[in-house]
C-alpha positions in Angstrom: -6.6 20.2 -26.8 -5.2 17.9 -29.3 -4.8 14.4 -27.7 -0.9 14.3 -29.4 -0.6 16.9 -26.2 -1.3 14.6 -23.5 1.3 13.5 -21.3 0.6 10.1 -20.6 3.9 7.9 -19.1 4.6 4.7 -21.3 5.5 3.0 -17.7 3.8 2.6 -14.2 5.5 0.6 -11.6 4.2 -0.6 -8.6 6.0 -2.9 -5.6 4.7 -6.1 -7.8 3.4 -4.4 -11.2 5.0 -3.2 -14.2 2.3 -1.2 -16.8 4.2 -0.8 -20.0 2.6 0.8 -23.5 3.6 -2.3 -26.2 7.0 -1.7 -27.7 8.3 -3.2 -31.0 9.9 -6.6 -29.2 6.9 -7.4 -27.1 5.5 -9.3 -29.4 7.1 -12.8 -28.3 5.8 -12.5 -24.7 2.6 -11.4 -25.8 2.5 -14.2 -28.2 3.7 -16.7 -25.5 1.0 -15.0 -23.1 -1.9 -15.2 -25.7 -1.2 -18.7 -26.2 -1.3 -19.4 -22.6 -4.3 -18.0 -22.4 -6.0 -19.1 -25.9 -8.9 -21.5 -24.0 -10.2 -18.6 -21.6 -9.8 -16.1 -24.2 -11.6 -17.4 -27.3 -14.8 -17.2 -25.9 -14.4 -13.7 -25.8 -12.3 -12.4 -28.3 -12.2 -12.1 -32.0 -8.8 -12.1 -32.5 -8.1 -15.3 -30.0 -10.0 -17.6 -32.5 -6.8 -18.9 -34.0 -3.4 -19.2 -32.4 -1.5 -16.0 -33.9 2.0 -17.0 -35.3 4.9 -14.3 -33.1 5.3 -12.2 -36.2 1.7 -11.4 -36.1 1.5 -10.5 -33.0 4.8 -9.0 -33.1 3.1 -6.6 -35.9 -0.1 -5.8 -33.6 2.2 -5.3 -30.9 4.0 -2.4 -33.0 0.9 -1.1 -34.7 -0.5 -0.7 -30.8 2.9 1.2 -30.1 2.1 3.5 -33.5 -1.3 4.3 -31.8 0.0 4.4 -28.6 2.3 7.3 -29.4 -0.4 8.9 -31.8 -2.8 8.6 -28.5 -5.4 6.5 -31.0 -5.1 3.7 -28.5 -3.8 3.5 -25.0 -3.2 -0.4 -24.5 -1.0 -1.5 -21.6 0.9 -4.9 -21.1 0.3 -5.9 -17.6 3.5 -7.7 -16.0 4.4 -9.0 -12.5 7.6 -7.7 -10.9 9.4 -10.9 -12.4 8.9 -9.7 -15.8 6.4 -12.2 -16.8 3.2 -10.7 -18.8 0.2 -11.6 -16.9 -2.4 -9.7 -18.5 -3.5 -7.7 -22.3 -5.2 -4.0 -21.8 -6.8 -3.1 -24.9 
């Protein structure tokens, strides 16, 4: 089956979660959530080495959407029920 086929939802909610594929607009909260996060994740990721300015990340944020769609890349933003983006799912 071609994976274009799949029916995969672009939301999950749960009583306190929110699991959303990245939509063009994320990209500030994922900047803002990157940045808080910069110490723990440099040790780990290549892209974390340097603090990424919001329009790049605004840019990977819609390129992950493109793939999303295209089912090349299933990443999910992770937020709490307040809204706030708690975790990246690459």
């Amino acid at each position: 089956m071609d994976p274009i086929l799949f029916e995969i939802p672009t939301v999950l909610e749960t009583e306190r979660l929110i699991l959303k594929m990245p939509s063009p607009g994320d990209g500030e909260v994922v900047n803002a959530a990157i940045k808080a996060s910069l110490t723990e994740l440099k040790p780990w990721l290549g892209f974390a080495q340097n603090t990424p300015t919001v329009n790049e990340t605004e840019v990977n944020t819609r390129v992950a959407h493109a793939k999303f769609l295209k089912r090349e890349g299933l990443r999910l933003l992770i937020f709490h029920d307040s809204h706030s983006i708690i975790r990246l799912i690459v």
